[in-house]
C-alpha positions in Angstrom: 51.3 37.2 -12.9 48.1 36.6 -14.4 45.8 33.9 -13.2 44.7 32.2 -16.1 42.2 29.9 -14.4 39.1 31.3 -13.5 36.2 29.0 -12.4 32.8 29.6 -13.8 29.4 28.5 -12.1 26.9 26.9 -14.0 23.7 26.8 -13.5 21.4 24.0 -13.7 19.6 26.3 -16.4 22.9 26.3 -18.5 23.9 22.8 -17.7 20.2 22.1 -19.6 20.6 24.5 -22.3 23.8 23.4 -23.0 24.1 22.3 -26.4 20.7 22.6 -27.0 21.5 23.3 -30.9 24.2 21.1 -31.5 22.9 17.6 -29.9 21.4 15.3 -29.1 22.3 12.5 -26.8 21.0 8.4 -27.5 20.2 6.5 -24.9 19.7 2.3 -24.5 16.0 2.1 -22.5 14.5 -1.9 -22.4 10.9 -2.6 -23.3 9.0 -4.5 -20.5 10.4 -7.9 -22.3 13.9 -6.7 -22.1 14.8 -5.9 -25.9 16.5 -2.9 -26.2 15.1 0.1 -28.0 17.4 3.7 -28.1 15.8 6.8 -26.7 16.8 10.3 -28.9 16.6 13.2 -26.1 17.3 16.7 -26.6 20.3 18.5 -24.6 17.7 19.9 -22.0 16.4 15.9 -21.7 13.1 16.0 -23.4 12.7 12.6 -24.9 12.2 13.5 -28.9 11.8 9.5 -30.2 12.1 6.3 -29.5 14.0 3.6 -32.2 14.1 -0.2 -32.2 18.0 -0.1 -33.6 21.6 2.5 -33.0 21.9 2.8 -36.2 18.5 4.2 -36.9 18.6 6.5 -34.2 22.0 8.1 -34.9 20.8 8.2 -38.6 17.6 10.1 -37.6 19.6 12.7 -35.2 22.2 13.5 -37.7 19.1 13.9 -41.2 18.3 16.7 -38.1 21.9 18.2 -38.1 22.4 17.4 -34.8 25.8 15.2 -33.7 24.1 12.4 -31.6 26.0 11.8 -28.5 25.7 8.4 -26.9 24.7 7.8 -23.3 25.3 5.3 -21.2 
């Protein structure tokens, strides 16, 4: 019988270029007077832009065919 589960090892290298093409993940960050703004970062983390609404930011990944991704 075959074992059909095999475990792979990812490094911290992969983990970052994972996606790397296909992403990009949104993120809620807070100005110093608390309003919310939505961070675009790229798969390996590199903050790309900064938007004052969701909307805009998902627009603006998406006009880059990228799927944004939202983080919480």
């Amino acid at each position: 019988m075959q074992n059909l589960h095999t475990q792979e090892r990812f490094t911290v290298q992969d983990l970052a270029a994972w996606g790397v093409n296909d992403v990009a993940y949104v993120k809620t960050v807070y100005k110093d007077d608390g309003t919310a703004n939505y961070a675009i970062h790229a798969a390996d983390g590199t903050q790309m832009a900064t938007m004052n609404d969701r909307e805009t930011a998902f627009a603006a990944v998406r006009q880059n065919d990228l799927e944004p991704v939202s983080v919480h």
